[in-house]
Each structure stands twice: as C-alpha cells, then as structure tokens.
N, C-alpha and C positions, 0 to 999 in steps of 0.2 A: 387239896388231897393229902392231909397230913403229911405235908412236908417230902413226902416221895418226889423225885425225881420224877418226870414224866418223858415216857421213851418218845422218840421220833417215828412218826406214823409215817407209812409211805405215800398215803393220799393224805395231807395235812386237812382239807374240809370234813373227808369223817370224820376225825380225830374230833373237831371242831362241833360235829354235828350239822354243819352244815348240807342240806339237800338242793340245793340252787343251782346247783351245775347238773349237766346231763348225768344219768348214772347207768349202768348196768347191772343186770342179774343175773349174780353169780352162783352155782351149784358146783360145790367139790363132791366128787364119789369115793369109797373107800378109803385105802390110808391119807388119802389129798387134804382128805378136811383137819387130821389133827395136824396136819403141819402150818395150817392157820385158827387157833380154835375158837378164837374171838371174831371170826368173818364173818360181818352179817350174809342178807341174801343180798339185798339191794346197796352197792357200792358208787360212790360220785366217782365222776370221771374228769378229771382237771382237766384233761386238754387229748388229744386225737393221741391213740398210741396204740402200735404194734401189736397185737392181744400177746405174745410172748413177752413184751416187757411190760405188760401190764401186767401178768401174772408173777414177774420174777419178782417189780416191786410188792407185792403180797406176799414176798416170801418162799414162794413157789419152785423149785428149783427146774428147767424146761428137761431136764432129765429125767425127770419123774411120770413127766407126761405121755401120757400113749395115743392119744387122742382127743380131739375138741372139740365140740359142736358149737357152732353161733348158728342162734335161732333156728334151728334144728339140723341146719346141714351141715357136715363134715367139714371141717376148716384143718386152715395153717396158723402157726404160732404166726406168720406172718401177717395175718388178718387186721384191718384196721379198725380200730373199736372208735366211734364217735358220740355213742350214747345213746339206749333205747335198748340193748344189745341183750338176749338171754345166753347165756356161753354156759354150756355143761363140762366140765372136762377130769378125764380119767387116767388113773394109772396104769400101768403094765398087770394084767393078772392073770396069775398062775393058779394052776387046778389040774386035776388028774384023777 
C-alpha cells in the first residue's frame, strides 16, 4: 500500500478479508453511517459480543443510539450477537 501505515481495524478478519467466521448485517440510518463510512453491510464476527460493544468497536459511540432492531425486533445494546444477526440501528431524530 505505498508505504502507508495501515490503521488498526476493529475486527482484524475484515481488515483481512476474511469471511469465514460468522458475520452479521449491518444497516446504519442517518447520521450513523458517516460516522463509519467505510462499513460494508455484511461484517465477521470474531467471537459472541454485546451488540453495544460490537458497535463501539465500529466506532459507534452508544450515545448516538436511539434505538436497535436485531432481526427485526426492538433490542438492547445489551443483546448478544453470535452471527447470522441483521441489526438496523438508529439515531435520536429531531423534526418539527
């Protein structure tokens, strides 16, 4: 990569390319997505994790969040992600 540095990914197998491990699918809404702009849809899942610390390692701040769906019903950041998992999640949004 011409001599660039390459940053520390938070899941090292996408980094990698690698798809061999379980993965989930991920949809940011509104401002969510620029604050990862490089997230595919479909993300490996190294090992069973928290859906809130799966999202902070993506950069994600849980303060941003307003709400989550995995696989289509209303969840908690505390939710356990093992893989297969479609997770929608949304910010706070103002209108008037």
């Amino acid at each position: 990569m011409s001599g660039a540095a390459e940053l520390e990914h938070p899941f090292p197998r996408l980094a990698r390319g690698n798809m061999s491990s379980p993965s989930v699918r991920l949809h940011l809404y509104a401002g969510l997505r620029a604050l990862v702009p490089d997230c595919p849809e479909e993300i490996p899942l190294p090992e069973s994790l928290p859906l809130g610390e799966f999202l902070e390692r993506l950069g994600i701040p849980t303060e941003k969040i307003h709400l989550v769906f995995v696989d289509g019903k209303r969840s908690e950041l505390s939710t356990p992600l093992r893989g297969g998992e479609r997770i929608g999640v949304f910010p706070p949004v103002g209108g008037g």
